[in-house]
N, CA, C and O atoms as CSV, one atom per row, in Angstrom:
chain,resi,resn,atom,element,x,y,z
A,1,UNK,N,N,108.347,93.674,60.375
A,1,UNK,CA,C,109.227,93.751,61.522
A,1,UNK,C,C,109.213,92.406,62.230
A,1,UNK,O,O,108.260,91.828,62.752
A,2,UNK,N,N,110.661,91.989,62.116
A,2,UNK,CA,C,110.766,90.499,62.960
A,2,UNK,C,C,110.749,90.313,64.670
A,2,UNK,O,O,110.284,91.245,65.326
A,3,UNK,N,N,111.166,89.327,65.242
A,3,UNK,CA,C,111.790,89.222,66.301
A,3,UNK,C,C,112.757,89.755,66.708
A,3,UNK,O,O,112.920,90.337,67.781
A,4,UNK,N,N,113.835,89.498,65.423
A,4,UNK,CA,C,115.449,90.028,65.574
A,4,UNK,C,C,115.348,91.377,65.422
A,4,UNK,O,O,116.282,91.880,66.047
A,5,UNK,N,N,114.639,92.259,64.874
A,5,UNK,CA,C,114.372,93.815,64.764
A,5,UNK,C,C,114.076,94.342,66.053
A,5,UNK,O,O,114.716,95.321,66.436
A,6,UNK,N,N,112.781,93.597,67.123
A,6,UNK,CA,C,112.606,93.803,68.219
A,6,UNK,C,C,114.073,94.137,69.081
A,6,UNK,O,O,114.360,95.168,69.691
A,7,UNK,N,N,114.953,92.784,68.890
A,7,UNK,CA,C,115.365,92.674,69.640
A,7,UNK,C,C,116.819,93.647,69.563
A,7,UNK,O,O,117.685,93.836,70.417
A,8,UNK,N,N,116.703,94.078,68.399
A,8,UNK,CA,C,118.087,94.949,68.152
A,8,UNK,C,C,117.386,96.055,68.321
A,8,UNK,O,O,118.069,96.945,68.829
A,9,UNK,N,N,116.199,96.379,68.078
A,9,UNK,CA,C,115.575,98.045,69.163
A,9,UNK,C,C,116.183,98.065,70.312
A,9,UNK,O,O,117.099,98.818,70.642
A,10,UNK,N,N,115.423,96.817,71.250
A,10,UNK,CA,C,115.633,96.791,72.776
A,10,UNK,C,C,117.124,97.257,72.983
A,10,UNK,O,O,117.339,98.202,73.743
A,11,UNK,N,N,118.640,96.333,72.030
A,11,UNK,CA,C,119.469,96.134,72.565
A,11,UNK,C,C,119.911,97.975,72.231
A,11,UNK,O,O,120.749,98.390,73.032
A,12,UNK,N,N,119.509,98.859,71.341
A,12,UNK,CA,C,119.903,100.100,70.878
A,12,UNK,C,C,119.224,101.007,71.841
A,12,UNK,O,O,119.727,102.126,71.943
A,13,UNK,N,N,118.163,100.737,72.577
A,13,UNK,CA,C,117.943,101.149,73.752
A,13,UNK,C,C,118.733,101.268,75.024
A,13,UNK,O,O,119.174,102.277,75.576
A,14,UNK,N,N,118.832,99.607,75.465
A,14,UNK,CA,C,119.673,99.636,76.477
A,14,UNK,C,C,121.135,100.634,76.273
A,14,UNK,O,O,121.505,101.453,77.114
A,15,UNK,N,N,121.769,100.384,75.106
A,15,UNK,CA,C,122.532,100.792,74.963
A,15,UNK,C,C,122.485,102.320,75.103
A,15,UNK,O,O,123.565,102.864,75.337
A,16,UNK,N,N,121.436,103.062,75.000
A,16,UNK,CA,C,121.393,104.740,74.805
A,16,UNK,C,C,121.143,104.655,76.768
A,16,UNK,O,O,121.895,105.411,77.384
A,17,UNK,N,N,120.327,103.941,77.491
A,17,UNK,CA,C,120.323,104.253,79.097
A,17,UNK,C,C,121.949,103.872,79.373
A,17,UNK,O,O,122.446,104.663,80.175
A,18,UNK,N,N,122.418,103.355,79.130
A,18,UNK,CA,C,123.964,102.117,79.935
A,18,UNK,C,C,125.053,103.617,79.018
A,18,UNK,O,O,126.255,103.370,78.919
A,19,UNK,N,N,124.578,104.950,78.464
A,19,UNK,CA,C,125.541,105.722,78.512
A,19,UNK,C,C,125.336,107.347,79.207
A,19,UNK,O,O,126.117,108.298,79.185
A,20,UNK,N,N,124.241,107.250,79.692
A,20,UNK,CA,C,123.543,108.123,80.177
A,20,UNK,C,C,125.280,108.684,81.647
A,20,UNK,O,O,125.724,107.847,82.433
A,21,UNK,N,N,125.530,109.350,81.613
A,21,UNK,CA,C,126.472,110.069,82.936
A,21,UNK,C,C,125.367,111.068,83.681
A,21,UNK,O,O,124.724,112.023,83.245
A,22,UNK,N,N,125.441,110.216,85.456
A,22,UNK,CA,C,124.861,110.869,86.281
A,22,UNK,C,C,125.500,112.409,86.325
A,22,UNK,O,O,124.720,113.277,85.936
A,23,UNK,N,N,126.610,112.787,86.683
A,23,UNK,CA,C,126.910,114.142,87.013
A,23,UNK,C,C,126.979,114.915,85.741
A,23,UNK,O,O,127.143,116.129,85.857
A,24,UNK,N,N,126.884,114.426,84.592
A,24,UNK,CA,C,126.471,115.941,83.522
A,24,UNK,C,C,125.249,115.589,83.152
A,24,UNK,O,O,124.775,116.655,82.758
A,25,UNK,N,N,124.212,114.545,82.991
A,25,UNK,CA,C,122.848,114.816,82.799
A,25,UNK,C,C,122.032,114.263,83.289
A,25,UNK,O,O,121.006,114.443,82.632
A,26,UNK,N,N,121.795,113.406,84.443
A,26,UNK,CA,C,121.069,112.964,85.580
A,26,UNK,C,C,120.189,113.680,86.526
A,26,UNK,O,O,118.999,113.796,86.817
A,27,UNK,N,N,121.781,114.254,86.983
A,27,UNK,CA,C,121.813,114.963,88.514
A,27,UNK,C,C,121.014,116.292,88.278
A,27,UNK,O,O,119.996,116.579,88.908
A,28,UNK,N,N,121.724,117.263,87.066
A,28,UNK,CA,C,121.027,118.535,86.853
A,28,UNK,C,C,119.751,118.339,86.584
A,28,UNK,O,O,119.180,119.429,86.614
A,29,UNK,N,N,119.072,117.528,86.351
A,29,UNK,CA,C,117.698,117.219,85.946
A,29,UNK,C,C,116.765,116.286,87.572
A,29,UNK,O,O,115.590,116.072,87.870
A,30,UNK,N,N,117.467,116.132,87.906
A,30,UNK,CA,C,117.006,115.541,89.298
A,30,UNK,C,C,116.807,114.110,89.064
A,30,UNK,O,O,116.262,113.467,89.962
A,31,UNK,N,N,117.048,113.716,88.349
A,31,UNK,CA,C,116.889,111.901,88.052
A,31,UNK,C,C,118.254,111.529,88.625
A,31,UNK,O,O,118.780,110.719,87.862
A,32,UNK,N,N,118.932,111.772,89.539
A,32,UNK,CA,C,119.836,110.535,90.088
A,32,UNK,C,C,119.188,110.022,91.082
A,32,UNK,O,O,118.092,110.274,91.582
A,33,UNK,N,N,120.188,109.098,91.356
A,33,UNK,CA,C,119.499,107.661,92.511
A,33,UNK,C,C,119.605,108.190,93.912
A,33,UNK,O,O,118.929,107.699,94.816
A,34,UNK,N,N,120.612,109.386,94.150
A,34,UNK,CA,C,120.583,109.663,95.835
A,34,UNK,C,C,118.591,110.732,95.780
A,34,UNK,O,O,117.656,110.543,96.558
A,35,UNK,N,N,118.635,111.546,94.806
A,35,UNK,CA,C,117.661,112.191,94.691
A,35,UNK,C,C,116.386,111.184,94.889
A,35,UNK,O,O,115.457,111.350,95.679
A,36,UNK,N,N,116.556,110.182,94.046
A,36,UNK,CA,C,115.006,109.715,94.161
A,36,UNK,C,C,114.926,108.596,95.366
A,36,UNK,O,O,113.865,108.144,95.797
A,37,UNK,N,N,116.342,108.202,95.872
A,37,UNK,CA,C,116.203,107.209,96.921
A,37,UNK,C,C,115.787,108.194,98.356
A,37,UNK,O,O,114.907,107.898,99.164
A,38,UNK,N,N,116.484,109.158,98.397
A,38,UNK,CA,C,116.495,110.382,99.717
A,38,UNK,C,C,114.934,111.101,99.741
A,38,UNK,O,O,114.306,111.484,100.729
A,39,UNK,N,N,114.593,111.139,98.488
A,39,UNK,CA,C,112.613,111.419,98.509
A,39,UNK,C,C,111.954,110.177,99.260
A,39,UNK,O,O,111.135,110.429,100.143
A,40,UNK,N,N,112.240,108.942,98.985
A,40,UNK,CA,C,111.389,108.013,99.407
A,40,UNK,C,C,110.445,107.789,97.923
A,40,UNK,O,O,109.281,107.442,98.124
A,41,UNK,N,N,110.794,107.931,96.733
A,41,UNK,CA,C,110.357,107.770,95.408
A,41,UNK,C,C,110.373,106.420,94.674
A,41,UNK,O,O,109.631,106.270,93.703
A,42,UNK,N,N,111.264,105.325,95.131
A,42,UNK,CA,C,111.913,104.202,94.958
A,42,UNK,C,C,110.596,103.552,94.600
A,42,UNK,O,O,111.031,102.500,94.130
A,43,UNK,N,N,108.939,103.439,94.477
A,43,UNK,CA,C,108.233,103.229,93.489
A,43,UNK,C,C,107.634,103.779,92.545
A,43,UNK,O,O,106.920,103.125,91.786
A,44,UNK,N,N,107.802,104.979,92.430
A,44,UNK,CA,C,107.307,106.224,92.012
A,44,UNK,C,C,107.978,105.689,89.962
A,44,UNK,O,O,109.136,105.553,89.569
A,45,UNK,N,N,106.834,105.557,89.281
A,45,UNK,CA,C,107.313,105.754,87.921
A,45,UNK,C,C,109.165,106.389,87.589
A,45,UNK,O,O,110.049,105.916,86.874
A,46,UNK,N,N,109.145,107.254,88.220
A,46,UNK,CA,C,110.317,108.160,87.737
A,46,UNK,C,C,111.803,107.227,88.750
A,46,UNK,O,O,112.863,106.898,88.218
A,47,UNK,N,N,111.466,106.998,90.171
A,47,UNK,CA,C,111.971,106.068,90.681
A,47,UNK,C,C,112.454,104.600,89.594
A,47,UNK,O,O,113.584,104.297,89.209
A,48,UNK,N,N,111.510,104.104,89.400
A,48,UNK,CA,C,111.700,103.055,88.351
A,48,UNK,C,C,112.363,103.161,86.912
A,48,UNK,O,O,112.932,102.183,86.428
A,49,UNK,N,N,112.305,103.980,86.458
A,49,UNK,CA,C,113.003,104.673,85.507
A,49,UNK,C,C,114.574,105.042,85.648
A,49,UNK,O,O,115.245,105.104,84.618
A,50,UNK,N,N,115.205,105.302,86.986
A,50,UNK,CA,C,116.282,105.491,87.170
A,50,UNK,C,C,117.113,104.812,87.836
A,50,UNK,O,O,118.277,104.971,88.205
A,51,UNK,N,N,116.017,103.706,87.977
A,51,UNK,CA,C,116.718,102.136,88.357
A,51,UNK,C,C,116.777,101.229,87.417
A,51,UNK,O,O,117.167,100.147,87.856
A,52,UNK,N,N,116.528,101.242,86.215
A,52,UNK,CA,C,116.104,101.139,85.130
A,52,UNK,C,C,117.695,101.477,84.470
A,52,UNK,O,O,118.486,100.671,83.980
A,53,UNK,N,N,117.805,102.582,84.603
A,53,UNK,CA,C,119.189,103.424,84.041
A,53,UNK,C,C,120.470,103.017,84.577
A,53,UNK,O,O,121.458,102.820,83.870
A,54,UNK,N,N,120.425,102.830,86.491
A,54,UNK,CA,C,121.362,102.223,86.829
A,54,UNK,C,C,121.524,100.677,86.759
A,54,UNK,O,O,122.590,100.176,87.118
A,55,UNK,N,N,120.633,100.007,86.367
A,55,UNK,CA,C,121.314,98.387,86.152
A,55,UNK,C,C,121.258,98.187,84.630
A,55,UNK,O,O,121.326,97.018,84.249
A,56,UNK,N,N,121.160,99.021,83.828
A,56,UNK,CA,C,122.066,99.108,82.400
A,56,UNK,C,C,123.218,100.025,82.612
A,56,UNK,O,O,123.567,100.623,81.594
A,57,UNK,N,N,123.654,100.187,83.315
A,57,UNK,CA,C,124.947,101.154,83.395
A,57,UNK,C,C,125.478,100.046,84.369
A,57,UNK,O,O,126.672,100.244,84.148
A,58,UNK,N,N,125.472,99.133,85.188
A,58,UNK,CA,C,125.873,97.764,86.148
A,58,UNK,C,C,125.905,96.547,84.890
A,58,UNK,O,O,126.377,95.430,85.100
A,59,UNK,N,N,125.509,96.832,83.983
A,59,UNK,CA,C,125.637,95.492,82.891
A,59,UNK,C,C,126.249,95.888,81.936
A,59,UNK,O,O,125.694,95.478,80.917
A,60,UNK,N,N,127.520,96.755,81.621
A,60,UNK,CA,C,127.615,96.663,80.771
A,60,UNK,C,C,128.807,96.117,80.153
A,60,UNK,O,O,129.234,96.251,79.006
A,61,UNK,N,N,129.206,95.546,81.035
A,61,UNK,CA,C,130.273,94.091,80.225
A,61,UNK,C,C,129.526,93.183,79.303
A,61,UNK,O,O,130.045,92.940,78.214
A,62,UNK,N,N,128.246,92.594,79.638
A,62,UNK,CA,C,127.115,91.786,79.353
A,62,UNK,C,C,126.511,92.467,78.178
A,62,UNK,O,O,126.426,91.867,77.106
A,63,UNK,N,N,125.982,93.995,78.356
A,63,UNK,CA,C,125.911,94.770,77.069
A,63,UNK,C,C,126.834,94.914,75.754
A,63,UNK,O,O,126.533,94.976,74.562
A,64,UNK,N,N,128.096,94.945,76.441
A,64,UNK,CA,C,129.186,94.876,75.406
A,64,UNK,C,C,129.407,93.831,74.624
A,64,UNK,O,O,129.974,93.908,73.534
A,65,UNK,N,N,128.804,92.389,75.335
A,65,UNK,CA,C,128.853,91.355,74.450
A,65,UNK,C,C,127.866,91.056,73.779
A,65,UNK,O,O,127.840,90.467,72.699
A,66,UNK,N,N,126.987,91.466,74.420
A,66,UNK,CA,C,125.727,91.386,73.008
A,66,UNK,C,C,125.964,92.191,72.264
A,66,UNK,O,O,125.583,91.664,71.219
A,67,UNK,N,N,126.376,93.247,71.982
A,67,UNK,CA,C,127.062,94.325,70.544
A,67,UNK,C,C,128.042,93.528,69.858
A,67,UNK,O,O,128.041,93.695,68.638
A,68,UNK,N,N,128.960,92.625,70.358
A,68,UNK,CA,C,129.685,92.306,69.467
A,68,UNK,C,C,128.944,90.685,68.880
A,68,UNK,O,O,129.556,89.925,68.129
A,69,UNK,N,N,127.808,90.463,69.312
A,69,UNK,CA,C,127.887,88.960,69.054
A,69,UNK,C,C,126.206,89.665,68.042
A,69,UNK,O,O,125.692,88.720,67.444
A,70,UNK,N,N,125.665,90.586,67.890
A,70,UNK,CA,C,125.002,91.593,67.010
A,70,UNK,C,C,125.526,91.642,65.667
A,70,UNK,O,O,124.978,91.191,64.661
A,71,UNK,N,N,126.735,92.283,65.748
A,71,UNK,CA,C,127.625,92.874,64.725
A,71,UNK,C,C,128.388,91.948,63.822
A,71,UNK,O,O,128.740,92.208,62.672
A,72,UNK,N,N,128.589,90.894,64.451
A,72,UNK,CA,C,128.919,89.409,64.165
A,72,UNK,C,C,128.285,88.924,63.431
A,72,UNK,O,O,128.687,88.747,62.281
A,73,UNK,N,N,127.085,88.543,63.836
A,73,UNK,CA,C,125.969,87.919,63.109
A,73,UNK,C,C,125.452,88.845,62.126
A,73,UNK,O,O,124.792,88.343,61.216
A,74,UNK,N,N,125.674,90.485,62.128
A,74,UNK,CA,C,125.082,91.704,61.259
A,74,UNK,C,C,126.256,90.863,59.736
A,74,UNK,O,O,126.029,90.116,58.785
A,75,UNK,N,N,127.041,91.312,60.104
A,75,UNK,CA,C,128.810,90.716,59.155
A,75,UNK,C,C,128.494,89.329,58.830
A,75,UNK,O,O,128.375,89.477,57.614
A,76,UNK,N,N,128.258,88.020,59.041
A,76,UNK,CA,C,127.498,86.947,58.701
A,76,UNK,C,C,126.695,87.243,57.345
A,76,UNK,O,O,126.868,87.013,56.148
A,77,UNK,N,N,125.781,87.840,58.102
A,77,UNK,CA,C,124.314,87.476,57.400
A,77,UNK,C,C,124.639,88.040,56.530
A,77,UNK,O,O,124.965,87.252,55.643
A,78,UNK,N,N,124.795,89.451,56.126
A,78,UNK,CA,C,124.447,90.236,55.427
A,78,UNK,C,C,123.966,91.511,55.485
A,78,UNK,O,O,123.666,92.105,54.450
């Protein structure tokens, strides 16, 4: 396992949080941001985790271009 393997985990990660929808599977589970900001949770592991979720769901123009410049280089190489 290389660097570039790392780094196409990470980016298949981000990519599974940056599609996550607060109102069908967030909210019913109690992980949205009014929930954990209105607790006072905002360091709380689970806090971090769903801030975590919302600035891959705020990047994903930036996400979108690393998929295509991925897929690019996937089509390249080989």
């Amino acid at each position: 396992m290389g660097l570039w393997t790392l780094l196409e985990g990470f980016l298949l990660l981000a990519n599974a949080l940056a599609i996550l929808n607060e109102d069908r599977f967030l909210a019913p589970r109690g992980w949205s941001m009014s929930e954990v900001s209105g607790n006072g949770q905002t360091k709380s592991l689970k806090g971090q985790i769903v801030g975590l979720i919302y600035a891959t769901q705020f990047l994903r123009m930036p996400l979108i271009a690393l998929n295509v410049l991925i897929i690019v280089v996937k089509l390249v190489s080989g």
